[in-house]
C-alpha positions, 0 to 999 in steps of 0.5 A: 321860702315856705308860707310858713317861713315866711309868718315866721319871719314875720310876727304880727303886730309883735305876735307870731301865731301859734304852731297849729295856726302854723300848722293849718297854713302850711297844710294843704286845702281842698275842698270837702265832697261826700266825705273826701278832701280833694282838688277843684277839677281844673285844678286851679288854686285861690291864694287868701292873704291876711289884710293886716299885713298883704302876706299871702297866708296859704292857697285853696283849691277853687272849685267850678261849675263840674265840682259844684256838680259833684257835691250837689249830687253827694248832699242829694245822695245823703238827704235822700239815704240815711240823713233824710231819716234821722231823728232829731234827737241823733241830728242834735246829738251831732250838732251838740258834738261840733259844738264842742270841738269848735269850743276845743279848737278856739283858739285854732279858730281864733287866730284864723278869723285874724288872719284870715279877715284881719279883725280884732282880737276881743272880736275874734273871741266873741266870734268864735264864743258866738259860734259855739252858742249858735250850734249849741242853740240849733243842737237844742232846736232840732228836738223841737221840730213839730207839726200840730193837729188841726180842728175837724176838717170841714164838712165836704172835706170829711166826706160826710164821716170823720176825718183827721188832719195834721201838719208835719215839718220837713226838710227843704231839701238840698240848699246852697250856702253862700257866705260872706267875708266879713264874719266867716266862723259866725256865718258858716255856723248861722248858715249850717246849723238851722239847716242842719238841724232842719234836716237838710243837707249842704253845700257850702261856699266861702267867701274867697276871701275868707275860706279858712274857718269854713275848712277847718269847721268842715274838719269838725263836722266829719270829726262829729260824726256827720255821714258822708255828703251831708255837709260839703264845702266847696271854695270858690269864686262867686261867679263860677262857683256860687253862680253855678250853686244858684242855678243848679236844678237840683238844690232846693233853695239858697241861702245868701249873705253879700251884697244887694246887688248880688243879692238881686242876681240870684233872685234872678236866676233862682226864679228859673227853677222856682228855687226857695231864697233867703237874702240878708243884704246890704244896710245903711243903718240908721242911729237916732240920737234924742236930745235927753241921751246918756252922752257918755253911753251914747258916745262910744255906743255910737262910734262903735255903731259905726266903726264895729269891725272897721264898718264892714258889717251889714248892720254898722250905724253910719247914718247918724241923726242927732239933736241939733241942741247936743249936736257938737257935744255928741261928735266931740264924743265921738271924735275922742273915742274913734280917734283913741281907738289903737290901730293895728294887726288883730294878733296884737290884743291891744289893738281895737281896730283892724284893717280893710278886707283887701287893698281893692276894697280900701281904694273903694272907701278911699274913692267914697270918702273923696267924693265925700269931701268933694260934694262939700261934706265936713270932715272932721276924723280921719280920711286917708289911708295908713301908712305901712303894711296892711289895708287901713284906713282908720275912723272917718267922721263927716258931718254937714251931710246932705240927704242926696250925698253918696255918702249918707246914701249908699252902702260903703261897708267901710269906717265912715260915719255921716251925721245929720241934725235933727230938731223938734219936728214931731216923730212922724216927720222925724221918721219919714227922714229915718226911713228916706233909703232903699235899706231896712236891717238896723238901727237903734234908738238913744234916749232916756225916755222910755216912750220916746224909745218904744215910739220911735223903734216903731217907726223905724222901718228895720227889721231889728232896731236897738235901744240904748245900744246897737245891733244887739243881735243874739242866738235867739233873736231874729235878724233880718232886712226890710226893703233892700236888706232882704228876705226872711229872718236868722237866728232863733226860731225863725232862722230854723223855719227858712230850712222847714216845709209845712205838710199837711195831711189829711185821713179819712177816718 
């Protein structure tokens, strides 16, 4: 029975996927190299399985250290040919171009992002509408690349006479593209775009998880127009593939989205060929919740802060501090929301909540949470695994956490939620407890004061902090880690200059 036979037989929370998804399942999937779709050297094959249900949904070829090879020297070839001397005018042209067919092909990309990665449906079509605006974005930013002229150059410099000085802003290079599972449309596009717009050339790395939005997109970029080496996709796993990434002598930098474990092992080996990095790591995201809030905003607000793709996503809020006098009245909130959310297959568009990436990943949240349970946490929603098919575990809530617990203290990329009480301490004291872990990428802020807002979102050592909601992260607006959580910012004019050499020149007149 084929692949596609077997999705037939068997629709997704009452809904079978459309003929193109069929389609693309049933298709065979290599890896994109200078132009060409082709198996991995050693032929081996990666299975990807759709959370919602454990079925195996199509195979990838894996490629290795000798493929990692092949596309690095197809992206040097093209940065170095007629790529490296496009303007930035033709460059967005290009990206203007894949913009519209991702838009064409929505809804292609959004059941894959279902099935693939299991996410609800709003937030699938929120994805790939993100998706779009990003490129078209970075299609508007590569038209805004440049240097500027300096003041006269100082005496000793001039040599006496006149002299002239400028900056220009180059291409990085070649760079290696590591993504993750949780988001694959939106973080291949956050990756591909600034650097494309920059003038760079790219070798991808999906997730092995979730490599099917990435391939698809690898279609597009040769439909637009892209010469040949410019983008490369290579599928894989981290430890072959993305580690021979990290370590090749000629990629010019790496750009990663994991882990901070693994975050810390590339930096590790980037630093023996002196490689540019750029890291958005882990988070443990605090949500300060004051006295004065809007209860009814802030309890779903909250909930979703947290339970936003079932936890598993950097910036989710799950160390909650809340004012003991509306403590009970903001869980019961809380408690009412996550437990109302409906539970199910993304393909259903009913349903709000979907599964775990993986059945490995779930029996990992399932150990937190019974260790949880055991160092004497409350838990008061949720906490066991579903029954059926599929990776679930629904909306958990703990409170009576303690600073030194595991589970108000480490990542545990999943639907759990740690809540602590705070009282009239002053904000200092306040935000010395905030700012108590190794991570520093979100956070948010909920109250009805105006000053206490802007106060507290000063202290909150994160390098994007919400107000009356949370992770409001967009195109244009930075997003990055402090700590822990990473080095350098995405998105908006920021994510563009992580692609970007500045030269200076300098002319004697």
């Amino acid at each position: 029975m084929t692949t596609t036979d077997t999705l037939e037989a068997k629709p997704f929370g009452g809904h079978k996927p459309a003929p193109a998804t069929l389609a693309f399942l049933s298709a065979r999937h290599g890896l994109l190299i200078d132009g060409a779709w082709t198996d991995g050297a050693k032929g081996e094959r990666i299975e990807t399985v759709d959370p919602g249900t454990g079925l195996v949904l199509t195979s990838v070829a894996a490629g290795d250290a000798s493929d990692i090879d092949r596309a690095v020297a197809a992206a040097r070839r093209a940065f170095e040919g007629p790529w490296g001397r496009t303007t930035g005018a033709e460059r967005s042209r290009l990206l203007t171009r894949l913009a519209q067919l991702i838009a064409r092909d929505a809804d292609l990309f959004f059941e894959l992002e279902i099935l693939d990665n299991g996410m609800p449906a709003a937030l699938s079509r929120m994805i790939v509408d993100g998706a779009v605006d990003l490129i078209d974005y970075y299609a508007g930013a590569a038209r805004r690349i440049e240097g500027t002229t300096t003041a006269p150059p100082e005496h000793l410099v001039a040599f006496g006479g006149e002299a002239l000085t400028y900056t220009t802003r180059e291409a990085v290079g070649v760079v290696g593209q590591i993504i993750p599972w949780n988001v694959p449309l939106s973080m291949a596009c956050l990756k591909l775009a600034p650097a494309l717009a920059a003038g760079c050339a790219v070798v991808l790395k999906p997730a092995e998880e979730t490599p099917l939005s990435a391939l698809h997109l690898g279609k597009l970029i040769q439909e637009a127009g892209f010469p040949n080496g410019v983008v490369n996709v290579v599928n894989g796993r981290g430890e072959t593939a993305g580690a021979a990434l990290v370590a090749h002598p000629d990629v010019d930098k790496i750009a990663f989205t994991g882990s901070t474990e693994v975050g810390r092992l590339i930096v590790r080996e980037a630093a023996t060929t002196m490689k540019k990095v750029s890291l958005e790591l882990g988070g443990k995201s605090p949500v300060v919740v004051f006295a004065d809030a809007d209860l009814d905003l802030a309890g779903p607000g909250v909930a979703m802060a947290t339970f936003f793709l079932q936890g598993q996503n950097c910036m989710a809020g799950t160390r909650i501090f809340v004012h003991e006098t509306i403590h009970d009245a903001l869980v019961e909130r809380i408690k009412a929301f996550a437990g109302a959310m409906k539970v199910g297959h993304g393909l259903d568009p009913t349903n709000q909540f979907g599964p775990l990436i993986s059945a490995g990943h779930r029996a990992r949240v399932l150990q937190r949470i019974e260790e949880a349970k055991a160092s004497g946490a409350e838990l008061v929603l949720g906490g066991a695994p579903l029954d059926g098919p599929g990776f679930f575990v629904p909306p958990t809530i703990f409170t009576r956490t303690k600073p030194d617990m595991k589970v108000w203290r480490e990542e545990i990329f999943g639907p759990v939620m740690s809540i602590q009480t705070f009282g009239d301490e002053d904000l200092d004291a306040l935000a010395r407890r905030v700012n108590d872990s190794p991570f520093g990428l979100s956070g948010s802020v909920w109250t009805r004061d105006l000053s206490t807002a802007h106060r507290m979102a000063a202290r909150i050592r994160s390098g994007h902090v919400s107000i009356n909601c949370h992770g409001a992260v967009a195109s244009n607006i930075p997003f990055g880690g402090y700590k822990e959580s990473g080095w350098g910012r995405e998105f908006g004019r920021e994510g563009l200059d992580l692609y970007l050499e500045t030269k200076a020149v300098t002319a004697r007149l």
